[in-house]
C-alpha positions in Angstrom: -2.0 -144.8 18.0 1.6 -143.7 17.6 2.2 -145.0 14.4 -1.3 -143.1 13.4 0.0 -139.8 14.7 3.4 -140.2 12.7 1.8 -140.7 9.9 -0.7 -137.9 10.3 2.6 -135.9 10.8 4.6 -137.4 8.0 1.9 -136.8 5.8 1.3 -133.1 7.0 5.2 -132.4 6.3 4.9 -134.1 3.1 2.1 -131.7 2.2 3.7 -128.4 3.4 6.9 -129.5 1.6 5.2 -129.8 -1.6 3.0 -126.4 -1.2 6.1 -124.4 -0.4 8.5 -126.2 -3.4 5.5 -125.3 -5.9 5.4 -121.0 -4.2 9.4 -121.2 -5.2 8.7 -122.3 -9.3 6.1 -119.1 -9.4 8.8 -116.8 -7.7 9.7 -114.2 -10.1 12.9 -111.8 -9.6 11.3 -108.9 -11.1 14.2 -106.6 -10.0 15.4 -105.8 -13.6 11.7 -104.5 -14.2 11.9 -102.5 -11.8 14.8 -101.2 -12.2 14.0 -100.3 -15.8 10.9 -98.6 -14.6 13.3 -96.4 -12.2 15.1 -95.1 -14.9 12.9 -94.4 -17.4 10.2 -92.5 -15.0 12.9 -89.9 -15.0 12.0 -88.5 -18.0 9.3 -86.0 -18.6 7.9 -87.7 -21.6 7.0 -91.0 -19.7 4.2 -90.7 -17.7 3.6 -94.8 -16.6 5.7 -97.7 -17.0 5.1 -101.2 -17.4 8.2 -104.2 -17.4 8.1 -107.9 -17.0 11.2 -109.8 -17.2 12.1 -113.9 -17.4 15.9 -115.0 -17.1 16.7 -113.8 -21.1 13.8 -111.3 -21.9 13.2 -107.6 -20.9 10.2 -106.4 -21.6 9.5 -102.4 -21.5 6.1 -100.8 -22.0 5.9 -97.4 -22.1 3.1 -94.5 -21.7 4.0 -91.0 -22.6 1.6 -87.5 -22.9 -0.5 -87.5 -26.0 1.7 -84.2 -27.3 4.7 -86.4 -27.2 3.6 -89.3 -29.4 4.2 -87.1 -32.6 8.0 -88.3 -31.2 7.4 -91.6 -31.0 10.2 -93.6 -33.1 12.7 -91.2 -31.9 12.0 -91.7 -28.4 11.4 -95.9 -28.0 15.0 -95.8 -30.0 16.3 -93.4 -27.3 14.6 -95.4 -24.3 15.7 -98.6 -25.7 19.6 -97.8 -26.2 19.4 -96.7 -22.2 17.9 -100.0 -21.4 20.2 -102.1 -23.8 23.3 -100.7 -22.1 22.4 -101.1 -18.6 20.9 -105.0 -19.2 23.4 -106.4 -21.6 23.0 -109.6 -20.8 19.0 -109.6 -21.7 17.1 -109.5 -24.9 15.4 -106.1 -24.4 11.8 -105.1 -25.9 11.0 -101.4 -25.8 7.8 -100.4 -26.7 5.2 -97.4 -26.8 2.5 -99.1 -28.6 -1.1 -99.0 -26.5 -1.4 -102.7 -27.3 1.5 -103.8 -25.5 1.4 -101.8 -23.2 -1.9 -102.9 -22.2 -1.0 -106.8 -22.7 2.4 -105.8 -20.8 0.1 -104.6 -17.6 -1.9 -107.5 -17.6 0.6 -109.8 -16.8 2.6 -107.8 -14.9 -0.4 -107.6 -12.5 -0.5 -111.8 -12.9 3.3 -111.8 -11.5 2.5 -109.5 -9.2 -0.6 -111.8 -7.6 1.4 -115.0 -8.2 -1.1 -116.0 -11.0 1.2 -116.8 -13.6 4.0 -119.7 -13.9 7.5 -119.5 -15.4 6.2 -121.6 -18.7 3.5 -118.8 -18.8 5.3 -116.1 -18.5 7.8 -116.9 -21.1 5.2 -118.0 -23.6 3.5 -114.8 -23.3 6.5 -113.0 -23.5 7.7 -114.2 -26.8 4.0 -113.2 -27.8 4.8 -109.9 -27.3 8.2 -109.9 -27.9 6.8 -111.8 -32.0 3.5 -109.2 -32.0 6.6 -106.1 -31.1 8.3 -107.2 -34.2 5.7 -107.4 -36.2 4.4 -103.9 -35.6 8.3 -102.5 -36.0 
């Protein structure tokens, strides 16, 4: 009976152990995101912002009133200096292009329901990091 319970126990640790390890490789430190987002919603211009980061990549998605977008070149290079100088250490995307914005939102609403994995995330970064340059 003892040796039962143990093992009942043993395996029950074992189990836990494993669950919690695989929460940690989804854990994303989103904090350069949302820092990103902090600055940028200071301007007038912006009225929503979207940002996804990995360990290299910065991704920013930007929304701005329809009687700005007459401005647009002007202000993702003006957005995207801001952003370069306060992340130098990341490879920063900054974009006002409905399409990635919209594909920026959907998986920023997968990292924040823990419905993406670090693989994921950076393959569908580069995606729109690839489908940014394309449209530049």
């Amino acid at each position: 009976m003892k040796k039962g319970t143990l093992f009942l126990i043993l395996i029950f640790f074992l189990g836990v152990t494993h669950s919690i390890s695989g929460q940690e490789l989804n854990h994303f430190d989103q904090h350069v995101s949302e820092e990103s987002k902090k600055i940028l919603t200071k301007y007038e211009e912006v009225t929503k912002v979207h940002a996804i980061n990995d360990d290299k990549s910065l991704i920013v998605a930007i929304e701005i009133h329809h009687h700005d977008r007459l401005r647009l070149n002007s202000l993702e290079k003006q957005f995207k200096k801001e952003i370069e100088d306060k992340f130098l250490g990341y490879e920063v995307t900054v974009s006002l292009d409905k399409k990635i914005v919209m594909e920026t939102h959907e998986i920023e609403k997968k990292i924040k329901n823990n419905a993406i994995n670090n693989k994921d995330l950076s393959k569908k970064m580069k995606k729109i990091i690839d489908l940014s340059n394309d449209k530049a």
